[in-house]
N, C-alpha and C positions, 0 to 999 in steps of 0.2 A: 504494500500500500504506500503510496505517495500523498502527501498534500501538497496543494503547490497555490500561489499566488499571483495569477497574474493581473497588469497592467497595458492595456493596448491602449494608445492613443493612436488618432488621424487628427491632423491640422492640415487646414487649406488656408493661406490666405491671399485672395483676390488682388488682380492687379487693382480692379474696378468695384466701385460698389455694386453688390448684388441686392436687385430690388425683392425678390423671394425666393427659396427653393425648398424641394419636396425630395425627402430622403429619406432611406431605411438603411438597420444598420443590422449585423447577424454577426456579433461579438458574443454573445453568451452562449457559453459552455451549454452543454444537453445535463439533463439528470435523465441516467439509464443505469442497466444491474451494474457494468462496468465500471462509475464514475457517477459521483454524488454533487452538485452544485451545496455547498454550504452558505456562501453568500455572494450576490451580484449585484451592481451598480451602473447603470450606464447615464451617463452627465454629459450634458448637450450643453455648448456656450456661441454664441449667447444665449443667454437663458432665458430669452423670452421665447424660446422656441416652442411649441406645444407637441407632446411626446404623447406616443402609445403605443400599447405593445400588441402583439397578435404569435400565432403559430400559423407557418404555411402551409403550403401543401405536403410538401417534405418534413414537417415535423419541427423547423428550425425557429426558435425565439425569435421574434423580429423585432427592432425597436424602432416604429417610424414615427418623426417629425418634421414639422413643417416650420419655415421661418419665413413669417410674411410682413416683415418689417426689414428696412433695410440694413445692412450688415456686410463687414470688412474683410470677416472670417467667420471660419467655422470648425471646433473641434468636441470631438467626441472622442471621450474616455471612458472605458469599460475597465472595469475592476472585480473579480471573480476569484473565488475561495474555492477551492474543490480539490476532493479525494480522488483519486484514481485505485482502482485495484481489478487492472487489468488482465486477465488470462487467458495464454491462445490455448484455447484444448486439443490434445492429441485426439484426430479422428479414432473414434471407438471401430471396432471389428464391423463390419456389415453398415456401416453409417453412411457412407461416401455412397452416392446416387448414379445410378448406371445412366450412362448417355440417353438410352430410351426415355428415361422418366424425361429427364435435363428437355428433350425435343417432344416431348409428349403436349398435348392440350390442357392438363390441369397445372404444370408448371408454366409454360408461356401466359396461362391467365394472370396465375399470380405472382411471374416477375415481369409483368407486361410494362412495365416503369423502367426496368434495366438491365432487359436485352436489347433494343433496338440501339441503332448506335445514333450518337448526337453528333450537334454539330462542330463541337470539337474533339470525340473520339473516335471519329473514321479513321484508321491508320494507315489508309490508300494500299493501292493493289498489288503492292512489294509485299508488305508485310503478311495482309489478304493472302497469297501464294505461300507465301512462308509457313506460316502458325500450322495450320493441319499437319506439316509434317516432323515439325517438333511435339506434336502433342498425337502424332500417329501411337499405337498400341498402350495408352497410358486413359486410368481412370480419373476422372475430372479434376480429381485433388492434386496427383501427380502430373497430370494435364499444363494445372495454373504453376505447378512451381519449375514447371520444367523453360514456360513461356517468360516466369518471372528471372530465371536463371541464363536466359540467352540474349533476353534484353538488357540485363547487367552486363554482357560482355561487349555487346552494341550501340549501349550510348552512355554520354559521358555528361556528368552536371557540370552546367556551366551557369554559375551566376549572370544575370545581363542577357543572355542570351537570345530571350524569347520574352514577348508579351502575354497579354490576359489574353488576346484575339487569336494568339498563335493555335493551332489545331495540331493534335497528333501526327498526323501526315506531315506537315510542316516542320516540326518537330524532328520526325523518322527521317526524312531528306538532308537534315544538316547534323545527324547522329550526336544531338546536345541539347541540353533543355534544362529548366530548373522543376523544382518536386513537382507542380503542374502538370507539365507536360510529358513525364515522366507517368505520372496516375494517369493521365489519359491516353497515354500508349497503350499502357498494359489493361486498360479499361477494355478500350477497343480491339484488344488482340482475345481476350477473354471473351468480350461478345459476339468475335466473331463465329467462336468456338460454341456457340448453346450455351456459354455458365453466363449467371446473371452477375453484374456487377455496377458498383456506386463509388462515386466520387466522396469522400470523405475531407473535409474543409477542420483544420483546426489549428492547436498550439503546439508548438516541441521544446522542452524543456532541452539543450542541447548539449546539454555537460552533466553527466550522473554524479561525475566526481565530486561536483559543488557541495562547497558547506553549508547543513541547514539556517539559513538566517541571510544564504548569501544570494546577493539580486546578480540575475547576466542576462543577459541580452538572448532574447528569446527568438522565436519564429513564427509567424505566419508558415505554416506548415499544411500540404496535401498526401494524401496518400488513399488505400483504396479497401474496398471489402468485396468478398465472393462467392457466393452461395452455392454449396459442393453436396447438399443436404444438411448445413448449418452455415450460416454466416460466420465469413473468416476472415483477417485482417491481412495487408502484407505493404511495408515503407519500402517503395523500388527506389528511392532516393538514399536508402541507408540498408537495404536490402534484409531486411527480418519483417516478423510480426510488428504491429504495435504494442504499446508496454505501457508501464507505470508515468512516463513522461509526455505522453502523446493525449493530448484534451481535444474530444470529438465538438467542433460547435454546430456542425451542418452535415446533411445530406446532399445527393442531389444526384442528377444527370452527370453533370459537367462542372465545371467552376462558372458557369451561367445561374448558374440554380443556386451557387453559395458567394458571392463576394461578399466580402465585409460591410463594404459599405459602395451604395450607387445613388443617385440622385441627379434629379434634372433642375435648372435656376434660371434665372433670367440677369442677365449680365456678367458682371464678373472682369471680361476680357484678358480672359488668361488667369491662373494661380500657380502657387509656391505651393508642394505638397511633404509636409513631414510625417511619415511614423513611425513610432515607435514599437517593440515589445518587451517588456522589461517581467522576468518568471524568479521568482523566489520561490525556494521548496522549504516549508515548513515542519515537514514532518516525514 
Protein backbone atom coordinates (compact mmCIF):
# COMPACT_ATOMS: atom_id res chain seq x y z
CA UNK A 1 0.00 0.00 0.00
CA UNK A 2 1.10 3.59 -0.82
CA UNK A 3 -0.23 6.82 0.09
CA UNK A 4 0.66 9.57 -1.84
CA UNK A 5 -0.18 13.34 -2.22
CA UNK A 6 -0.53 14.87 -5.19
CA UNK A 7 -0.41 18.56 -6.46
CA UNK A 8 -1.33 19.29 -10.28
CA UNK A 9 -1.47 22.78 -11.21
CA UNK A 10 -2.29 24.31 -15.01
CA UNK A 11 -1.65 28.07 -15.53
CA UNK A 12 -2.54 29.83 -18.62
CA UNK A 13 -1.98 33.31 -18.88
CA UNK A 14 -3.22 35.29 -21.97
CA UNK A 15 -1.42 37.41 -24.12
CA UNK A 16 -5.12 39.33 -24.30
CA UNK A 17 -7.84 39.62 -22.14
CA UNK A 18 -10.34 36.88 -22.32
CA UNK A 19 -13.93 38.10 -22.30
CA UNK A 20 -15.40 34.30 -21.01
CA UNK A 21 -14.54 30.63 -21.38
CA UNK A 22 -16.05 27.32 -20.66
CA UNK A 23 -13.96 24.50 -19.40
CA UNK A 24 -13.72 21.07 -17.73
CA UNK A 25 -11.18 19.67 -15.83
CA UNK A 26 -10.48 15.60 -15.02
CA UNK A 27 -7.76 15.86 -12.29
CA UNK A 28 -9.36 13.71 -9.65
CA UNK A 29 -8.08 10.42 -8.98
CA UNK A 30 -11.15 7.47 -9.25
CA UNK A 31 -12.06 5.79 -5.87
CA UNK A 32 -12.16 1.88 -7.04
CA UNK A 33 -11.02 -1.64 -5.12
CA UNK A 34 -7.41 -0.75 -6.29
CA UNK A 35 -7.04 2.82 -4.93
CA UNK A 36 -9.05 4.96 -2.36
CA UNK A 37 -9.45 8.83 -2.97
CA UNK A 38 -9.01 10.19 1.00
CA UNK A 39 -9.29 13.73 0.19
CA UNK A 40 -9.61 16.18 -3.03
CA UNK A 41 -9.74 19.75 -3.80
CA UNK A 42 -9.83 21.28 -7.00
CA UNK A 43 -9.48 25.51 -6.94
CA UNK A 44 -10.23 27.59 -9.87
CA UNK A 45 -8.71 31.23 -9.93
CA UNK A 46 -10.02 33.56 -10.49
CA UNK A 47 -12.57 32.73 -8.35
CA UNK A 48 -15.37 34.05 -9.54
CA UNK A 49 -15.53 31.28 -11.64
CA UNK A 50 -18.79 29.11 -11.12
CA UNK A 51 -17.75 25.25 -10.80
CA UNK A 52 -19.50 21.97 -10.94
CA UNK A 53 -18.81 18.76 -10.86
CA UNK A 54 -20.54 15.64 -12.99
CA UNK A 55 -19.36 11.97 -13.98
CA UNK A 56 -19.01 11.19 -17.71
CA UNK A 57 -19.62 8.62 -19.62
CA UNK A 58 -16.41 6.87 -18.97
CA UNK A 59 -16.93 7.11 -15.20
CA UNK A 60 -14.38 10.03 -14.97
CA UNK A 61 -14.98 13.01 -12.19
CA UNK A 62 -15.34 16.11 -14.15
CA UNK A 63 -14.92 19.56 -12.66
CA UNK A 64 -16.51 22.06 -15.18
CA UNK A 65 -16.59 25.86 -14.95
CA UNK A 66 -17.29 28.75 -16.46
CA UNK A 67 -15.79 32.35 -16.23
CA UNK A 68 -17.84 34.94 -17.62
CA UNK A 69 -16.23 37.82 -16.50
CA UNK A 70 -13.25 39.05 -17.98
CA UNK A 71 -9.98 37.61 -16.98
CA UNK A 72 -5.95 37.62 -17.51
CA UNK A 73 -5.49 34.18 -16.45
CA UNK A 74 -6.60 31.09 -15.51
CA UNK A 75 -5.35 28.31 -13.03
CA UNK A 76 -6.43 25.24 -11.77
CA UNK A 77 -5.18 23.29 -8.81
CA UNK A 78 -6.10 19.92 -7.86
CA UNK A 79 -5.00 18.42 -4.62
CA UNK A 80 -5.71 14.80 -3.81
CA UNK A 81 -4.98 12.22 -0.89
CA UNK A 82 -5.07 8.76 -1.96
CA UNK A 83 -4.04 5.07 -1.11
CA UNK A 84 -3.12 2.90 -3.61
CA UNK A 85 -2.86 -0.84 -3.09
CA UNK A 86 -2.49 -2.09 -6.39
CA UNK A 87 -2.21 -5.89 -7.41
CA UNK A 88 -1.66 -7.54 -10.98
CA UNK A 89 -3.19 -11.12 -10.35
CA UNK A 90 -1.59 -14.02 -11.80
CA UNK A 91 -4.11 -15.59 -14.24
CA UNK A 92 -5.64 -18.41 -12.36
CA UNK A 93 -5.63 -22.04 -14.32
CA UNK A 94 -8.73 -22.05 -16.93
CA UNK A 95 -9.37 -18.07 -16.44
CA UNK A 96 -7.72 -16.67 -19.79
CA UNK A 97 -10.74 -16.78 -22.53
CA UNK A 98 -10.34 -18.60 -25.71
CA UNK A 99 -10.26 -16.41 -28.86
CA UNK A 100 -13.85 -17.99 -29.71
CA UNK A 101 -15.51 -16.22 -26.64
CA UNK A 102 -12.91 -12.90 -27.35
CA UNK A 103 -14.86 -12.98 -31.29
CA UNK A 104 -18.09 -14.31 -30.07
CA UNK A 105 -21.48 -11.83 -29.88
CA UNK A 106 -21.80 -11.73 -26.12
CA UNK A 107 -18.25 -10.23 -25.69
CA UNK A 108 -18.26 -7.76 -28.70
CA UNK A 109 -21.72 -6.44 -26.92
CA UNK A 110 -20.10 -6.00 -23.82
CA UNK A 111 -16.75 -4.57 -24.92
CA UNK A 112 -18.54 -2.66 -27.64
CA UNK A 113 -16.62 0.80 -26.03
CA UNK A 114 -13.01 -0.84 -26.66
CA UNK A 115 -12.71 -2.87 -29.53
CA UNK A 116 -13.23 -0.69 -32.28
CA UNK A 117 -10.31 1.35 -32.94
CA UNK A 118 -10.31 5.24 -32.48
CA UNK A 119 -9.07 7.91 -33.98
CA UNK A 120 -5.92 7.86 -32.41
CA UNK A 121 -5.32 4.19 -32.06
CA UNK A 122 -5.24 3.00 -35.69
CA UNK A 123 -1.80 1.65 -35.91
CA UNK A 124 -1.89 1.60 -39.98
CA UNK A 125 -1.38 -1.25 -42.19
CA UNK A 126 2.59 -2.19 -41.06
CA UNK A 127 1.67 -2.91 -37.99
CA UNK A 128 -2.14 -4.37 -39.02
CA UNK A 129 0.28 -7.14 -41.09
CA UNK A 130 2.47 -7.59 -38.30
CA UNK A 131 0.57 -8.36 -34.97
CA UNK A 132 -1.37 -11.77 -36.08
CA UNK A 133 1.85 -13.16 -36.41
CA UNK A 134 3.50 -12.23 -33.39
CA UNK A 135 0.41 -13.32 -31.49
CA UNK A 136 0.02 -16.48 -34.09
CA UNK A 137 -0.28 -19.99 -31.72
CA UNK A 138 -0.43 -17.90 -28.36
CA UNK A 139 -3.68 -17.48 -25.90
CA UNK A 140 -4.94 -13.88 -25.45
CA UNK A 141 -2.97 -13.27 -22.22
CA UNK A 142 0.22 -14.53 -23.96
CA UNK A 143 -1.04 -12.98 -27.07
CA UNK A 144 -0.91 -9.18 -25.29
CA UNK A 145 2.54 -9.72 -23.70
CA UNK A 146 4.03 -11.19 -26.51
CA UNK A 147 2.80 -7.63 -28.71
CA UNK A 148 3.80 -5.69 -25.42
CA UNK A 149 7.39 -7.31 -25.77
CA UNK A 150 8.01 -6.52 -29.42
CA UNK A 151 6.82 -3.11 -29.30
CA UNK A 152 9.53 -2.56 -26.58
CA UNK A 153 12.00 -3.40 -28.91
CA UNK A 154 10.53 -1.08 -31.77
CA UNK A 155 10.02 2.16 -30.34
CA UNK A 156 11.91 4.31 -28.25
CA UNK A 157 10.53 7.24 -25.69
CA UNK A 158 11.25 10.31 -26.78
CA UNK A 159 10.37 13.25 -24.70
CA UNK A 160 9.10 16.26 -27.31
CA UNK A 161 8.52 14.07 -29.79
CA UNK A 162 4.91 14.00 -30.57
CA UNK A 163 1.77 15.96 -29.78
CA UNK A 164 -1.83 15.30 -28.18
CA UNK A 165 -3.08 15.13 -32.05
CA UNK A 166 -0.31 12.62 -32.95
CA UNK A 167 -2.13 9.14 -33.65
CA UNK A 168 -0.50 5.78 -33.24
CA UNK A 169 0.34 5.29 -36.83
CA UNK A 170 2.19 8.51 -36.77
CA UNK A 171 3.71 7.56 -33.96
CA UNK A 172 4.78 3.80 -35.40
CA UNK A 173 6.22 5.66 -38.71
CA UNK A 174 8.85 7.70 -36.63
CA UNK A 175 9.45 4.56 -34.11
CA UNK A 176 9.20 7.30 -30.98
CA UNK A 177 6.74 8.76 -28.90
CA UNK A 178 6.02 9.71 -25.31
CA UNK A 179 3.61 7.40 -22.66
CA UNK A 180 0.77 8.55 -25.06
CA UNK A 181 1.42 7.35 -27.84
CA UNK A 182 3.11 4.44 -26.71
CA UNK A 183 -0.67 3.34 -24.98
CA UNK A 184 -2.13 3.98 -28.06
CA UNK A 185 0.12 1.64 -30.19
CA UNK A 186 -0.40 -1.15 -28.09
CA UNK A 187 -4.04 -0.10 -27.68
CA UNK A 188 -4.43 -0.52 -31.34
CA UNK A 189 -2.37 -3.49 -31.82
CA UNK A 190 -4.48 -5.36 -29.19
CA UNK A 191 -7.71 -4.31 -30.81
CA UNK A 192 -6.76 -5.26 -33.78
CA UNK A 193 -6.39 -8.66 -32.39
CA UNK A 194 -10.21 -9.25 -30.65
CA UNK A 195 -8.92 -8.23 -26.95
CA UNK A 196 -10.79 -5.26 -25.77
CA UNK A 197 -8.62 -2.55 -24.43
CA UNK A 198 -8.63 1.24 -22.79
CA UNK A 199 -6.63 4.08 -22.47
CA UNK A 200 -5.87 4.65 -18.93
CA UNK A 201 -5.05 8.79 -18.05
CA UNK A 202 -3.35 9.22 -14.62
CA UNK A 203 -0.27 10.12 -12.17
CA UNK A 204 3.24 8.28 -11.72
CA UNK A 205 5.00 8.61 -8.75
CA UNK A 206 8.42 8.35 -10.42
CA UNK A 207 11.15 7.57 -7.91
CA UNK A 208 10.08 4.43 -5.27
CA UNK A 209 13.38 5.31 -3.72
CA UNK A 210 11.86 8.70 -2.37
CA UNK A 211 11.64 9.43 1.24
CA UNK A 212 8.30 9.55 2.80
CA UNK A 213 7.64 13.29 3.55
CA UNK A 214 9.80 13.93 0.32
CA UNK A 215 7.98 16.10 -2.80
CA UNK A 216 9.49 15.24 -6.68
CA UNK A 217 8.37 16.03 -9.59
CA UNK A 218 5.62 13.86 -10.75
CA UNK A 219 3.91 12.90 -14.15
CA UNK A 220 1.06 13.21 -16.03
CA UNK A 221 1.26 9.66 -16.99
CA UNK A 222 -0.69 7.05 -19.74
CA UNK A 223 -0.76 3.61 -19.80
CA UNK A 224 -3.34 0.81 -20.63
CA UNK A 225 -5.76 -2.12 -19.52
CA UNK A 226 -6.93 -5.59 -21.33
CA UNK A 227 -9.54 -7.62 -20.98
CA UNK A 228 -8.20 -11.58 -21.27
CA UNK A 229 -11.36 -12.72 -19.02
CA UNK A 230 -10.25 -10.04 -16.35
CA UNK A 231 -9.02 -6.63 -16.77
CA UNK A 232 -5.26 -6.35 -16.66
CA UNK A 233 -2.92 -3.57 -16.43
CA UNK A 234 0.52 -3.02 -18.58
CA UNK A 235 3.14 0.71 -18.55
CA UNK A 236 4.61 0.17 -22.23
CA UNK A 237 6.52 3.25 -21.21
CA UNK A 238 8.26 1.47 -18.26
CA UNK A 239 7.24 -1.93 -19.47
CA UNK A 240 5.51 -3.81 -16.39
CA UNK A 241 2.07 -3.87 -14.70
CA UNK A 242 0.83 -0.81 -12.93
CA UNK A 243 1.75 -0.73 -9.17
CA UNK A 244 1.45 1.15 -5.99
CA UNK A 245 2.66 4.57 -7.63
CA UNK A 246 0.45 4.71 -10.63
CA UNK A 247 -3.07 6.80 -9.78
CA UNK A 248 -5.82 5.96 -12.32
CA UNK A 249 -7.90 9.53 -12.87
CA UNK A 250 -9.79 8.49 -16.27
CA UNK A 251 -10.86 6.02 -18.65
CA UNK A 252 -11.54 6.31 -22.14
CA UNK A 253 -11.16 5.49 -25.86
CA UNK A 254 -8.03 7.46 -26.59
CA UNK A 255 -6.44 10.54 -24.71
CA UNK A 256 -9.71 12.31 -26.60
CA UNK A 257 -11.81 10.95 -23.87
CA UNK A 258 -9.21 11.87 -20.89
CA UNK A 259 -7.39 15.21 -21.09
CA UNK A 260 -6.88 17.13 -18.02
CA UNK A 261 -8.08 19.99 -18.90
CA UNK A 262 -9.95 21.47 -22.48
CA UNK A 263 -11.94 24.56 -22.92
CA UNK A 264 -13.07 26.96 -25.50
CA UNK A 265 -12.99 31.33 -24.65
CA UNK A 266 -13.38 34.14 -26.59
CA UNK A 267 -10.04 36.13 -26.94
CA UNK A 268 -7.05 35.63 -25.35
CA UNK A 269 -4.76 36.08 -28.49
CA UNK A 270 -2.39 33.66 -27.67
CA UNK A 271 -1.10 32.23 -23.87
CA UNK A 272 1.80 31.21 -21.77
CA UNK A 273 1.01 27.77 -20.55
CA UNK A 274 2.68 26.34 -17.11
CA UNK A 275 2.26 22.96 -15.27
CA UNK A 276 3.17 21.50 -12.91
CA UNK A 277 3.07 17.90 -10.84
CA UNK A 278 4.41 17.99 -7.65
CA UNK A 279 3.69 13.78 -5.76
CA UNK A 280 4.64 13.37 -2.09
CA UNK A 281 4.28 9.73 -0.77
CA UNK A 282 3.10 9.70 2.73
CA UNK A 283 2.98 6.55 3.62
Amino acid sequence: MTRLRIVHKTAYRYNQRVTLSYNEARMTPLTEPQQVVLESQVRVLPSQAAVSTYRDYWGTRVTAFDMQLPHEYLEVTSTTTVEVHRVERVPAEGSIVPWERLRGTEVQDQFSDWLPQSRLSGPGAEVLALVPEIARGLDPNAAAHAVFEWLRGEMRYMAGSTGVTTDAEQAWNQRQGVCQDLAHLAIGSLRSLGIPARYISGYLHPRSSADVGEVVAGQSHAWLEWWDGDWRSWDPTNHKPAGDFHVTVARGRDYRDVPPLKGILSGGGGSHLDVGVEIMRLA
